[in-house]
C-alpha positions in Angstrom: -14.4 -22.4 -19.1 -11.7 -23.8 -20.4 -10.6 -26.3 -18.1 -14.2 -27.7 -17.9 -14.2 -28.3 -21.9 -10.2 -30.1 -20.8 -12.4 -32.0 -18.4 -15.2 -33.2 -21.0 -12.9 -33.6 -23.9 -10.8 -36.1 -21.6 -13.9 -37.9 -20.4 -15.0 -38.2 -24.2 -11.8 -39.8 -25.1 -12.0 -42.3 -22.1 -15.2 -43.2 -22.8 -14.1 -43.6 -26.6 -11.2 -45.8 -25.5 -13.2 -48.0 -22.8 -15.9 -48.7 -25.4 -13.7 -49.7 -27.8 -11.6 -51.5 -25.2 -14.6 -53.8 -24.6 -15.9 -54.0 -28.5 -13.2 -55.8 -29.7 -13.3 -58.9 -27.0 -17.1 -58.6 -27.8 -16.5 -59.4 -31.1 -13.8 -62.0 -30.5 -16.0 -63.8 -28.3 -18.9 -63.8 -30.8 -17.2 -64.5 -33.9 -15.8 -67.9 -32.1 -18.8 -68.9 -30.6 -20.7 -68.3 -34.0 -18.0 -70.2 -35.7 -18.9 -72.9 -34.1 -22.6 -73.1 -35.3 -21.3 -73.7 -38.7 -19.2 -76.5 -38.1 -21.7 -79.0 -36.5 -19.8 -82.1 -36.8 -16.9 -81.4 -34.8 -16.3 -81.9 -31.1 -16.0 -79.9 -28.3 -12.8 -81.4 -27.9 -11.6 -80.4 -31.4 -13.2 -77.1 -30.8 -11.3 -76.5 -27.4 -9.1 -73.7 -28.4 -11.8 -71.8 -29.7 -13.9 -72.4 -26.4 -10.4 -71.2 -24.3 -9.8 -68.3 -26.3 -13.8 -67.2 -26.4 -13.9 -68.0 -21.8 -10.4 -66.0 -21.8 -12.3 -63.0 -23.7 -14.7 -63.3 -21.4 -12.2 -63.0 -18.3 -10.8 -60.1 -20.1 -14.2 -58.4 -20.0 -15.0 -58.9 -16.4 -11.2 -57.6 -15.8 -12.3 -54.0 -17.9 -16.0 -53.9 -16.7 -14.3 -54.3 -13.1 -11.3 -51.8 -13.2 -14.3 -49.7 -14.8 -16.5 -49.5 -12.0 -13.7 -49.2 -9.9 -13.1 -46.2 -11.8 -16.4 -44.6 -11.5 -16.5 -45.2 -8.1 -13.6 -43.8 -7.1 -14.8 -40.7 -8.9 -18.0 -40.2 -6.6 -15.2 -41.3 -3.2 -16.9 -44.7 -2.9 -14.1 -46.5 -2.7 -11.9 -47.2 0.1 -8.3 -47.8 -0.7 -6.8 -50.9 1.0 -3.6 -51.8 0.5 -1.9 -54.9 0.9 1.5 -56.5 0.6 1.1 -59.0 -2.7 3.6 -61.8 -3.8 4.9 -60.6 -7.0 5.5 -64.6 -8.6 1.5 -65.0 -8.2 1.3 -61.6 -10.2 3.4 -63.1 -12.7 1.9 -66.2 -12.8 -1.4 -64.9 -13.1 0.0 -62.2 -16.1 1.4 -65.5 -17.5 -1.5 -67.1 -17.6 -3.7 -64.5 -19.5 -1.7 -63.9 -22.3 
């Protein structure tokens, strides 16, 4: 028994962890986005960094969701493994550009 409660005590934490890795962009994203109901009189221009930072939230959340189901897929052997050679400066570049 006691490696199936080692089992569900992991997959409690991971669950913990994923749902609070996806809260807190949640709440990024909607505490921009309702900032900008209160200031009216300002333009989308002046409001820009708040609309990058709220889309780049939103990246970050497809980013999780994806990895996630990749996860629970590979868990049931849905997934086929393909692997690929990848150019390492478009890795960086693309790491760059996230942060």
């Amino acid at each position: 028994m006691r490696p199936i409660f080692r089992s569900w005590k992991k997959q409690q934490e991971f669950v913990e962890n994923a749902s609070h890795e996806l809260r807190t962009p949640l709440t990024i994203i909607q505490t921009k986005l309702e900032k900008l109901f209160t200031i009216a009189h300002k333009t989308i221009l002046e409001e820009s960094e708040t609309i990058a930072l709220s889309l780049n939230e939103v990246r970050r959340l497809n980013q999780l969701t994806n990895e996630l189901l990749l996860l629970a897929r590979s868990d049931v052997n849905e997934v086929l493994l393909q692997k690929r050679a990848d150019c390492h400066a478009a890795f960086f570049k693309r790491s760059a550009l996230t942060l």
